[in-house]
ROKOL-936399 format. One record per residue (C-alpha): residue in one letter; x, y, z negated. Coordinates in steps of 0.2 Angstrom, whole numbers, plus 5000, padded with zeros to 4 digits. Each point is the difference from the previous one (the first is absolute). Example, Ala and Ser with C-alpha at 12.3 -4.5 7.8 and 13.67 -1.06 7.14 Angstrom:
REM residues 2
a506249784961s500650175003
END
This chain:
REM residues 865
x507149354828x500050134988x501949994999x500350025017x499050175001x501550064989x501449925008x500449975016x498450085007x500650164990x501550025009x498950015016x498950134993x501950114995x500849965016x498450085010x499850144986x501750075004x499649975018x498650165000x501550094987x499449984984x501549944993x499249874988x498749884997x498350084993x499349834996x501049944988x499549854992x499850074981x499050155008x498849885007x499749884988x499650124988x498450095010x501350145007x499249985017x499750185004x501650054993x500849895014x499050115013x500350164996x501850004992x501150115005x500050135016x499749915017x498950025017x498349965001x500649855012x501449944985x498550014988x499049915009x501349845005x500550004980x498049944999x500049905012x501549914993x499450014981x498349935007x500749825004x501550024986x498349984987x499049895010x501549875002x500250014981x498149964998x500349835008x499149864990x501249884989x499949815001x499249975015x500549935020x499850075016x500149935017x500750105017x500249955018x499650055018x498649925010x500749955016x499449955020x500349824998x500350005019x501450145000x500250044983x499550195002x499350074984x498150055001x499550174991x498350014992x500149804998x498949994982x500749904986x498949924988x500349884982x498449925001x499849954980x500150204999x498950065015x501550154999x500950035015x501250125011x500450055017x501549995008x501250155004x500650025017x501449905000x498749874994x500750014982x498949984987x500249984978x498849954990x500450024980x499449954981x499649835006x499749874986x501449875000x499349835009x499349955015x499450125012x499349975018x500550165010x498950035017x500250105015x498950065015x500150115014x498850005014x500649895015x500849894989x499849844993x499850034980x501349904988x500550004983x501549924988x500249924983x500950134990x500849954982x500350184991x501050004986x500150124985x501250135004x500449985018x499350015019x499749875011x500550035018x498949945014x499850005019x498249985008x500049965018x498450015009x499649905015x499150105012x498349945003x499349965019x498450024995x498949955014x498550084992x500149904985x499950104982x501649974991x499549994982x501250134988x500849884986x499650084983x498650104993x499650165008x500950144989x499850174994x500250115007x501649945012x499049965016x498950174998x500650135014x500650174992x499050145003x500550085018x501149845005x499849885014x501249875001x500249865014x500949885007x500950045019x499449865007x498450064996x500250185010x501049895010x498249905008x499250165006x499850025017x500950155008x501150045017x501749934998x500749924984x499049974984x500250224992x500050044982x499150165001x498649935010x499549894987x500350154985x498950115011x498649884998x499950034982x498850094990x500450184997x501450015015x499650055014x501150025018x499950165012x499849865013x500649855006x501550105008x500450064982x500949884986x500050144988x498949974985x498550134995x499749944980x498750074989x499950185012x502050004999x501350035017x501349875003x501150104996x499649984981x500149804999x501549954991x500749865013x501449884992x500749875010x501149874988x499850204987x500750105013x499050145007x499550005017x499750155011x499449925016x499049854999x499450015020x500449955017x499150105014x499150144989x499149854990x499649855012x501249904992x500850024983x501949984997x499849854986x500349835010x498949884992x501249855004x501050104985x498950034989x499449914982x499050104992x498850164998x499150094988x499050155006x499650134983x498550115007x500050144984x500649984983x501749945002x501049954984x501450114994x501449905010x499450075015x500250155006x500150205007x498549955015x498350084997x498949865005x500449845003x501549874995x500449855015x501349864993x500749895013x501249864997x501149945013x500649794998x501349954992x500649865011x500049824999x500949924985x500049855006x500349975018x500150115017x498550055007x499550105017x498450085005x499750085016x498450105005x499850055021x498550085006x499650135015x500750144994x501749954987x500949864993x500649964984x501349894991x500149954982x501549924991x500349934983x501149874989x500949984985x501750054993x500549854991x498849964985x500250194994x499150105013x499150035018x500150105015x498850065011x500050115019x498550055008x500050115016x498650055013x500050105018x498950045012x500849935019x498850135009x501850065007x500449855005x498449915005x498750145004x498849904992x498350045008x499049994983x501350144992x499750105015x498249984998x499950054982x501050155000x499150065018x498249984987x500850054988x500050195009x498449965009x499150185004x498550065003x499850195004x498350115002x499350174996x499150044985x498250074998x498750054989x498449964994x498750004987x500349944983x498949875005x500949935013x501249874998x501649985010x501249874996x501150044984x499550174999x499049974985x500550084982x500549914984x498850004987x499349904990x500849954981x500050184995x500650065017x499250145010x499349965016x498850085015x500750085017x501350145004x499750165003x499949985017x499149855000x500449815003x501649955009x499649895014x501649965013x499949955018x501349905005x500649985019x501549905001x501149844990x501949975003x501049864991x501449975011x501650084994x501650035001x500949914983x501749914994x499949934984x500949904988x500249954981x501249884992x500049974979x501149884989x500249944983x501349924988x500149934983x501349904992x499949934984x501249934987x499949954983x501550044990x499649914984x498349934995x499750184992x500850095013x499150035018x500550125014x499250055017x500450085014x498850065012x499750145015x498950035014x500350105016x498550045014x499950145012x498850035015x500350105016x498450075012x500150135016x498350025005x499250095013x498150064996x498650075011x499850154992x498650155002x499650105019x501349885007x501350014990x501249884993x500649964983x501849934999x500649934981x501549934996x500149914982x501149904991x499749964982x500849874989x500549944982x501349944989x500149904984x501649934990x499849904983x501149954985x499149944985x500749934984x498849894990x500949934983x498849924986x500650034982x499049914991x498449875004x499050164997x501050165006x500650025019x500750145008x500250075018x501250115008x499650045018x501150145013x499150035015x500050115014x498750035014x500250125014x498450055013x500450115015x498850045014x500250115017x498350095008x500150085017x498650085012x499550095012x498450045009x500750025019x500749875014x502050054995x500849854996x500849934985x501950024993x501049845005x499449854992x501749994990x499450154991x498449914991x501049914987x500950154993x499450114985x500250174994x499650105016x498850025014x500249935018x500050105013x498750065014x498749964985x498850134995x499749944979x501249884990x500049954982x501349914992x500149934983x501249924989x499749934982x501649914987x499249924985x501549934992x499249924982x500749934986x498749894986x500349914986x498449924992x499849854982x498349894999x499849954984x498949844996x499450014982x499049854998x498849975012x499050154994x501350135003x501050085015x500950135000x500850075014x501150165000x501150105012x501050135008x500350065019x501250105008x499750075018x501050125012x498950095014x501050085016x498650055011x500250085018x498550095010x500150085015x498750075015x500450085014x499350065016x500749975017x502250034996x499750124983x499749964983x498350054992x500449954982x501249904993x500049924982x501449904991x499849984981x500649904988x499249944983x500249874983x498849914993x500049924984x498849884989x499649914990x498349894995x499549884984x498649885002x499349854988x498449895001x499449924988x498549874996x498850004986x499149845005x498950045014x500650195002x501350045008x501150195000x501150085011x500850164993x501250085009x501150175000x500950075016x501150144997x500950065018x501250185001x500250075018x501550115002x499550115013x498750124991x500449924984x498649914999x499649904987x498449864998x499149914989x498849855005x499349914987x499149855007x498749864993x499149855008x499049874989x499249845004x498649904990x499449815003x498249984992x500149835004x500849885012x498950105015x499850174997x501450134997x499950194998x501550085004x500650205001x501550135003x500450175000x501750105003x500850145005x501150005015x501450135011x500749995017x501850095005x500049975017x498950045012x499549895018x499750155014x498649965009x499450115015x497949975000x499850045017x501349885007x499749824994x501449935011x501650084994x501549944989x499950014981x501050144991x500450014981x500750154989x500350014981x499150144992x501050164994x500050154987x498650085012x498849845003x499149914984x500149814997x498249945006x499049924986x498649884997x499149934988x499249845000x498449914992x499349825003x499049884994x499449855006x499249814996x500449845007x498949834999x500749855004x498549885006x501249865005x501749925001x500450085016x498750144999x500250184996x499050164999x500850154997x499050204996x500950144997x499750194998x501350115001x500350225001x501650075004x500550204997x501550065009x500950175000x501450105008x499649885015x500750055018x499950035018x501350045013x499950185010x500849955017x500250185006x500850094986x501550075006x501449964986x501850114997x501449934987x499150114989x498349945001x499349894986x499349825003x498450034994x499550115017x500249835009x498449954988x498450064996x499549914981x498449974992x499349884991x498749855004x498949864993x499349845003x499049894994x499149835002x499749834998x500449825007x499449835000x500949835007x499449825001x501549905002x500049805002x502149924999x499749835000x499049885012x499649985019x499450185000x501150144992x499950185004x499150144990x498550145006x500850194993x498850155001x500650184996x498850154996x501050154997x500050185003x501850115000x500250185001x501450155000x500050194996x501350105006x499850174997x500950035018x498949885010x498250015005x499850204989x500549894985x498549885000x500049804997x500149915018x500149815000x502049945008x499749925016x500549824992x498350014989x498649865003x498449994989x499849835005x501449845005x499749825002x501049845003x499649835001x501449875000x500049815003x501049865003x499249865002x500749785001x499449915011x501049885000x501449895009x501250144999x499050135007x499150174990x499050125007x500150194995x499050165001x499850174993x498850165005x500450174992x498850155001x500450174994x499150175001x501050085014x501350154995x499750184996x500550115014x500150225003x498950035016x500350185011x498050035000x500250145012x500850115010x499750195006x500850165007x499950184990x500150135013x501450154991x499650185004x501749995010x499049865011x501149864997x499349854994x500549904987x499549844997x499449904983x499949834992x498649974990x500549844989x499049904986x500449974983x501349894999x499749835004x498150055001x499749855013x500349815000x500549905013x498949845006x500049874985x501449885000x499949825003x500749845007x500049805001x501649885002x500249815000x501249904999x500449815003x501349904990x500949825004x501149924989x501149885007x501649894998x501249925013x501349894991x500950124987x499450175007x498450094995x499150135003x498450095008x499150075016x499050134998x498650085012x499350154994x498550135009x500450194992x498450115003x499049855006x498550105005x501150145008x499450144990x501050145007x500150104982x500850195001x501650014992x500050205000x499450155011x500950165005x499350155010x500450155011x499350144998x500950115009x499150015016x498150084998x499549805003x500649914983x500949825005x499849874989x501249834999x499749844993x501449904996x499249814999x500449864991x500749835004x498649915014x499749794996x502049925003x500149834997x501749944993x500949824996x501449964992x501149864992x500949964984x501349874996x500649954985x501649884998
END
């Protein structure tokens, strides 16, 4: 292995050397064989970014060349008997050595410095029937396998693993959660099995409301999750503000949600990391699944390409254009559901609903200055006008070149289109036309140069636009043919924002398997930003923004195992062109099994975010809008701690605790009223300040047996200082909740049939209350009016919580599968707030209620062919 390091790998490190300009190799095979390792680094003039690729590359140069003489390896894929799709996370095991791996992504997995002989090689993964294979390893060279796994129909019988239970493999790293779809897939919800539904049931994630996909981790905004769908970035993961999100789960394989701590590999997102992977396709013969419920339908499609590849389609739309489905209509007429009163005031001692303040967990609390909120509502209305619609699609095709030579190609196109019409405040109206949508294109390159050495290049591009138009009045909307197109306001509308966002990327990454104690995994990313922003009101521009941007970076990561320790370093290094910015985030995560039971585990890092999701607080149903940061605005910053435990009790049993403090700086929040000119910097669009949070976590999970499911609690506390908001002191952002519970199950019983429940309860959000209103008589004898407001986000709505079940039955009619499923969402018709607004320009101060979805039961079907 040595000699390669200096041969044929060498002329991979000179070609990508003079690539960043160098003009020669600065890791020259004398240089490093005789300890010049730092010589390597710092020879001759170069960029920060140059520098740090020449380590990167030098880094697996001297870990290639430490490969162990005289001994066998063995490498293969683990496979979906059934299909032949790889399984990621599967875990590999040689029994007689209680070592083992997991596998990569593309199910790969190497494990080296085997002893010549007879090995027996093992794999799991959860939902699967466990196998293992005879392996003869001869001195010198790798065996080549292929596991398939039959997947298990459990019917609530414990499938025993084969192998010993190994170290620390089948331990979760700190902050990850990873699952199966078809494990999301069983909780109950209106329409088709969602993704996001099931993420927001997690410890330490927390939704806005059931109208809301977005994802609230450890205190931070959706807008700083990291979102990869097959390693693309994606913008807009919802349809209809949130109630449904934009990953089909028909095409989906696999997902692993990274609460805090993320590994170097991942990054330029403050908070959290979520890593979707869309199927491959069937290798082995055609398949077809096809979903239908009340609301959309959808079509999945997949088969080989020869021996050599697969394909797969997927596609879903709504038909409420074509079928006025009267459940569709229903949801979207609860979804605005309004109640509107006029607010009081009482003593502190009074109680009204949702006026109370936070406190509690180092919070302050007791009444306003003018006392206790308490609101007297009059009316409800839940029946408007509305035309909705949202279509998405997926693609992949895969081919393999040669058996060290794999390429993909993948997308993803979806888009949604709403003109509603709202009861607004003293009879007025609210008119929005949105329109909001994303695109994804994929070319990866995966080659593998050695058993232990494999490399990927990947060119992507994603495109979001979106369109938001309003107005307060009874005038009517532009022509209908006006909502699909960007870049400017529609007419007879009193505000629009439009927003545009190119992310155009280019990545090329190497995962090197030394021995099965040793990975390293190092890379480089180039990305192109063109960002458009505009807002206007009525037929004039208010501000308008078009910027453009590159980003650079590059990251080196290794783990490696000392027995029952296991270590994560990791360095990110990332350069920002606009404002010249340049940032380092080193990053660590470690993991220790005291015995076969009990594991501690732990992580800390630093993290930066470019771009920035423009969120309006006081409008919870409008389009997302993104926007690079500039010379004028500062990357946002954060830096995360966490530690945990995890016991497992049993086979199919696992408790998980951790604790965890996050510090963020240069965080910030939109300004909707400043007036901008082409001269005006970015940063007046923001106020900044910084934040905290902090907390801790505990899960119970069962995976295996009649009842599977898992109890999550979240006690946590999340406060901002802006020195522009509240006179400069902390407030808590609306999304903070002290407490949040779920309870999942999905329960066997039986014949084909399972039964599925889950109840979530959350302190209710943080909300600004107007506490009073008066006149000051001027000595001219005009009077003027004032607001007298809290402190921001004093008050909290009425606590959050809700109970759905659903109802499962398999069944099979000659060679066509598939399911019926009856599901109750809200079953005891808990009529939760989703936000409140008020006027306050009258001397009597309206208050309006927007209400959450009412019970809706739901059934839908599923085929598989």
């Amino acid at each position: 292995m040595g000699a390669f390091c200096f041969t044929d790998f060498n002329r991979v490190l000179q070609f990508s050397y003079r690539t960043w300009g160098t003009g020669k190799s600065m890791c020259e095979s004398n240089k490093c064989q005789k300890g010049g390792f730092l010589n390597c680094l710092w020879e001759g003039e170069g960029e920060t970014m140059k520098r740090v690729m020449q380590l990167f590359l030098c880094v697996v140069c001297v870990a290639i060349s430490t490969q162990a003489y005289g001994q066998g390896a063995v490498r293969g894929t683990v496979r979906d008997a059934s299909n032949g799709e790889t399984l990621p996370n599967a875990n590999v095991v040689i029994d007689s050595l209680r070592i083992g791996v997991a596998t990569d992504k593309a199910g790969y997995f190497v494990i080296g410095n085997l002893s010549p002989g007879l090995h027996r090689v093992s794999a799991s993964y959860i939902g699967y029937a466990s196998q293992s294979v005879l392996v003869v390893v001869i001195q010198g060279e790798t065996a080549r396998i292929v596991i398939e796994l039959e997947p298990a129909e459990l019917m609530g019988e414990e499938i025993e693993a084969i192998g010993e239970r190994v170290a620390p493999t089948e331990v979760t790293p700190v902050s990850a959660f990873g699952t199966r779809v078809t494990e999301l897939a069983r909780i109950p919800t209106v329409g088709q099995p969602d993704l996001m539904r099931g993420i927001q049931l997690l410890p330490g994630v927390q939704a806005a409301s059931e109208n809301s996909a977005g994802l609230y981790v450890r205190g931070g905004t959706p807008g700083q999750n990291l979102i990869l769908l097959d390693d693309v970035v994606v913008y807009n993961p919802n349809h209809l503000f949130g109630f449904f999100s934009t990953f089909n789960p028909d095409a989906l394989k696999d997902v692993t949600l990274i609460k805090g701590t993320f590994p170097a590999r991942y990054g330029d997102r403050l908070s959290s990391v979520l890593d979707i992977t869309n199927l491959d396709g069937n290798r082995k013969s055609f398949d077809a699944r096809a979903s239908m419920d009340l609301i959309s339908a959808g079509l999945t499609v997949g088969g080989p390409v020869g021996d050599r590849g697969s394909w797969m389609f997927s596609g879903r739309r709504t038909y409420q254009e074509v079928l006025n489905s009267p459940l569709f209509d229903h949801i979207v007429d609860e979804m605005f559901s309004t109640r509107i009163g006029t607010i009081g005031t009482a003593p502190v001692t009074g109680g009204g609903p949702g006026g109370l303040r936070g406190g509690g967990f180092g919070g302050r609390q007791g009444g306003g200055r003018f006392g206790q909120a308490r609101f007297n509502f009059q009316q409800q209305t839940s029946d408007f006008g509305q035309d909705y619609g949202f279509y998405d699609t997926n693609f992949k095709l895969n081919f393999d070149v040669s058996d060290n030579d794999r390429v993909s190609v993948s997308g993803y196109m979806g888009n949604d289109a709403l003109n509603l019409s709202l009861p607004s405040f003293r009879e007025q109206t609210r008119d929005q036309l949105m329109d909001w949508g994303n695109r994804i294109a994929r070319f990866k390159w995966l080659h593998i140069y050695t058993d232990n050495l494999i490399g990927n290049v990947q060119v992507s591009a994603s495109r979001y636009l979106s369109n938001f138009d309003v107005a307060t009045n009874q005038n009517e909307a532009a022509n209908s043919d006006q909502a699909g197109q960007g870049g400017g306001g529609r007419r007879g509308f009193a505000l629009n924002r439009n927003n545009e966002l190119n992310d155009l990327t280019a990545k090329l990454t190497f995962d090197l398997y030394s021995g099965p104690f040793h990975t390293t995994r190092v890379g480089a990313q180039f990305t192109s930003y063109d960002a458009f922003y505009k807002q206007g009101v009525g037929d004039s521009t208010r501000s308008q923004i078009n910027t453009s941007s590159f980003y650079q970076t590059g990251f080196l990561e290794h783990t490696m195992r000392w027995g029952r320790l296991e270590l994560t370093p990791g360095l990110r290094v990332s350069h920002f062109q606009s404002g010249n910015y340049t940032r380092w985030s080193p990053r660590v995560a470690g993991l220790f099994q005291l015995d076969d039971r009990i594991a501690f585990k732990g992580g800390w890092g630093i993290y930066h975010q470019f771009v920035n999701l423009i969120s309006i607080e006081a409008n919870t149903y409008t389009t997302d809008m993104w926007l690079p940061v500039d010379e004028t605005l500062t990357p946002g910053k954060a830096v995360h701690n966490a530690f945990g435990l995890m016991l497992t009790p049993g086979e199919s049993w696992q408790v998980d605790l951790e604790f965890y403090h996050k510090e963020m700086d240069d965080l910030v929040e939109f300004q909707s009223q400043v007036r901008l000119s082409d001269s005006t910097p970015l940063s007046d669009l923001f106020a900044t300040g910084s934040g905290r949070s902090y907390g801790g976590e505990f899960l119970l999970r069962k995976t295996e047996g009649r009842l599977k499911g898992w109890v999550g609690y979240t006690l946590s506390k999340t406060e901002h200082t802006f020195a522009a908001l509240n006179q400069g002191n902390p407030f808590p952002p609306k999304y903070d909740r002290r407490h949040d519970v779920s309870v999942v199950t999905d329960y066997y019983l039986g014949r084909g049939w399972n039964l599925n429940a889950n109840w979530v309860y959350g302190t209710g959000q943080a909300y600004t209350l107007p506490e009073a209103r008066y006149e000051v008589q001027q000595p001219t004898g005009q009077s003027i009016p004032y607001v007298h407001v809290s402190e921001k986000n004093a008050y909290r709505l009425p606590a959050y919580h809700r109970m759905d079940l659903g109802i499962t039955r398999d069944f099979r009619w000659g060679g066509v599968g598939g399911q019926i499923v009856f599901s109750v969402f809200n079953v005891y018709n808990r009529r939760n707030v989703w936000y409140r607004s008020f006027d306050a320009t009258e001397p009597e101060i309206q208050v309006q209620d927007v209400l959450l979805q009412p019970i809706l039961p739901s059934v839908g079907f599923r085929f598989n062919m």
